[in-house]
C-alpha positions, 0 to 999 in steps of 0.5 A, spaced: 538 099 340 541 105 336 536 101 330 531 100 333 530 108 335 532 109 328 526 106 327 522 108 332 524 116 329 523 114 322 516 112 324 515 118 327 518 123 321 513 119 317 507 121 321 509 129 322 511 129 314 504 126 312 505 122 305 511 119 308 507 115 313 503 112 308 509 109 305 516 108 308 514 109 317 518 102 318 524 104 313 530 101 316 526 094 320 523 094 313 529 094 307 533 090 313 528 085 316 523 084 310 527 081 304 525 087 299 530 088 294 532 096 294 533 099 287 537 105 287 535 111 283 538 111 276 542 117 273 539 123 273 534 125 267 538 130 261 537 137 264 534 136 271 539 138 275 543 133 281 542 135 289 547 135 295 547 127 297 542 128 304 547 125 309 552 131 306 548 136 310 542 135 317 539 141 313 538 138 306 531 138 303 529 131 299 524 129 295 521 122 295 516 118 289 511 115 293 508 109 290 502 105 291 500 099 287 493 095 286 497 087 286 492 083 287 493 076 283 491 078 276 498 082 276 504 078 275 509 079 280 512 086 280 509 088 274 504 092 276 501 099 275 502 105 279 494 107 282 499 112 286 504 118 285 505 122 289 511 128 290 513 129 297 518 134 297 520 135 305 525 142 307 528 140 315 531 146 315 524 151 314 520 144 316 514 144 311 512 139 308 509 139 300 505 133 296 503 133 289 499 127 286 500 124 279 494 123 277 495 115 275 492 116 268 497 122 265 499 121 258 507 122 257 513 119 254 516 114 258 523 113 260 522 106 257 520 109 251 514 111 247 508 114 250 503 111 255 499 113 261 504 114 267 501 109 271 504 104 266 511 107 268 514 102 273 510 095 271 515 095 264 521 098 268 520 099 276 522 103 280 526 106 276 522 107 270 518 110 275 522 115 277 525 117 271 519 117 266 516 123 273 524 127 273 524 127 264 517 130 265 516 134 271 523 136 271 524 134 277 530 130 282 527 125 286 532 123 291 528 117 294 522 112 293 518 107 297 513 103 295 507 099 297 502 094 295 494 093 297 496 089 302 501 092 306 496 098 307 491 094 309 495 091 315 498 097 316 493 102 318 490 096 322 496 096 326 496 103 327 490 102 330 486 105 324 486 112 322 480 118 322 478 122 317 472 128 317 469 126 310 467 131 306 466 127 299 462 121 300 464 115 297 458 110 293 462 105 289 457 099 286 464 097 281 469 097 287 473 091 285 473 085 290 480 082 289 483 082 295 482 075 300 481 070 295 475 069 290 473 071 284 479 076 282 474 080 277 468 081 282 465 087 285 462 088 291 459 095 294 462 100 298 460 106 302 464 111 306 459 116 308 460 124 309 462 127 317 467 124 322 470 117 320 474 112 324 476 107 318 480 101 319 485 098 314 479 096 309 475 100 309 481 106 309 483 102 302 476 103 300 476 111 301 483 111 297 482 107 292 474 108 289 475 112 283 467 111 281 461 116 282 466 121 284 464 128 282 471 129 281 473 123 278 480 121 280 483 128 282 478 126 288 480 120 289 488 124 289 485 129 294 482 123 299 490 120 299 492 126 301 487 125 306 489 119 309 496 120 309 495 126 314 490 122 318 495 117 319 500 123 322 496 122 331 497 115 329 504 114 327 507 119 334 504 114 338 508 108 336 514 105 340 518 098 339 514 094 342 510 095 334 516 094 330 515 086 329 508 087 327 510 092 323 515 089 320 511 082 318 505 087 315 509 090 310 513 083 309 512 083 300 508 089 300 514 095 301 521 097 297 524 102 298 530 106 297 531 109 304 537 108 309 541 109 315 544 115 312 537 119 310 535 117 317 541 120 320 541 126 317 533 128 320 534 127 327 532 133 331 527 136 326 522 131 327 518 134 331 517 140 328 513 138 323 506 140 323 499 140 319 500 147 318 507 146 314 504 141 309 502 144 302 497 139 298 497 139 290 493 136 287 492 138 278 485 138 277 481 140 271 481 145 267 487 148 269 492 144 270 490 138 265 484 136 261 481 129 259 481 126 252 479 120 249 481 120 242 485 117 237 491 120 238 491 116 245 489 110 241 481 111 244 484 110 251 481 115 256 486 119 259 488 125 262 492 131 258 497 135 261 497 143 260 506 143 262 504 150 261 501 151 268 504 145 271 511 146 271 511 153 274 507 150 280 513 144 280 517 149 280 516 153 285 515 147 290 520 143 288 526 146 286 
């Protein structure tokens, strides 16, 4: 009975923090019934300052790295990219909640070494790669991590019972791949979300989170629905109780990792409900300010996505202390 209201609370915290829902709202049933490993995160990058263990103090601000991945089967297995970034920095003490998304095509240096889109961070070293690549370049602790396939989001917002979004930037995508339910794995199909209020099932939720064409801000828009998405599922997670968490938990089954546990847990009971929209900060680098797109030689003709540090490492700053 205490793990199942553990998980029930966990379930609800993820819902009031926004982009936690997304990832981890069955942490404890899923790291302990579903048979994922759990990878710790590594030692700290050079110059990035450790924090306080969260069980030391209830008050204790934490930052997760939240990972989203395409992993269909043209991926091997846990080698995969990272089409999702985000930096959720959670304060129980002031009860505000901040994001930032990564976008998927930064070029940095990787822990693993060289230099590449950030994105390929954890198909060559995984979690860790992951985490350590994003501390070494955004000077940040990352406390945490959870991560989640296609998948897995799919049957999980469809057993939340979808979510609800106002759409504002419509989605038209003639190239969405259509690689999930079997089939040709390099094939495209069509998709549309069109503007105004919108109920979205698990599919159609992937659609409007993972459509990168004929977007007006490419990407960063795409960045920007994510965000959406995962406050959308902040109504749907209060209302879970126990008699889900089965059907949770075989959802996610294959399709979450995370570094989670009992002591996280623990230490935020009692703040959950405190947790609103209006406590929940989105970040989101456009261009021109805080990136530029290049393609040039120097990134081996690749299209990618260059950081200016200048501006994006005070605003990490003042969020992420």
């Amino acid at each position: 009975m205490r793990l199942a209201a553990l998980t029930v609370f966990c379930l609800i915290l993820s819902g009031f923090a926004g982009a936690a829902a997304y990832f981890f709202p069955v942490v404890v049933a899923g790291v302990g019934q579903t048979g994922q490993v759990v990878v710790v995160p590594p030692s700290r990058s050079s110059g990035v300052q450790a924090t306080p263990t969260p069980s030391a103090a209830r008050s204790a601000a934490f930052t997760v790295l939240l990972l989203g991945s395409d992993d269909d089967s043209k991926f091997q297995a846990d080698h995969v990219l990272t089409q999702s970034m985000i930096l959720v920095r959670v304060e129980p003490a002031t009860k505000h909640v901040t994001m930032l998304s990564i976008p998927r095509d930064l070029w940095v240096p990787l822990s693993t070494g060289g230099r590449a889109k950030i994105d390929a961070a954890y198909s060559y070293g995984g979690a860790s790669a992951a985490i350590a690549t994003v501390e070494r370049n955004f000077h940040v602790h990352v406390d945490e991590y959870a991560w989640i396939g296609l998948k897995g989001l799919i049957k999980l917002i469809d057993q939340l019972g979808g979510v609800d979004v106002f759409v504002t930037n419509p989605v038209l995508d003639d190239f969405y791949p259509d690689d999930i339910g079997g089939g040709y794995l390099y094939g495209y199909k069509r998709v549309a979300v069109l503007p105004g209020a919108q109920h979205l099932d698990g599919s159609r939720a992937l659609q409007y989170v993972r459509s990168r064409h004929n977007d007006i801000n490419g990407d960063f828009g795409r960045s920007a629905r994510q965000q959406q998405v995962l406050i959308g599922i902040k109504a749907k997670a209060s209302t879970l109780s126990a008699a889900d968490l089965p059907d949770i938990v075989d959802a996610l089954k294959g399709e979450f990792k995370t570094s989670m546990g009992l002591d996280r847990v623990r230490s935020l009971l009692g703040v959950a409900s405190g947790f609103d929209l209006g406590n929940i900060k989105q970040i989101v680098l456009y261009v021109p300010t805080y990136t530029s797109y290049d393609h040039g030689s120097a990134y081996g003709g690749q299209s990618v996505i260059v950081p200016h540090w200048n501006q994006i490492l005070p605003v990490v700053k003042a969020n992420f202390p």
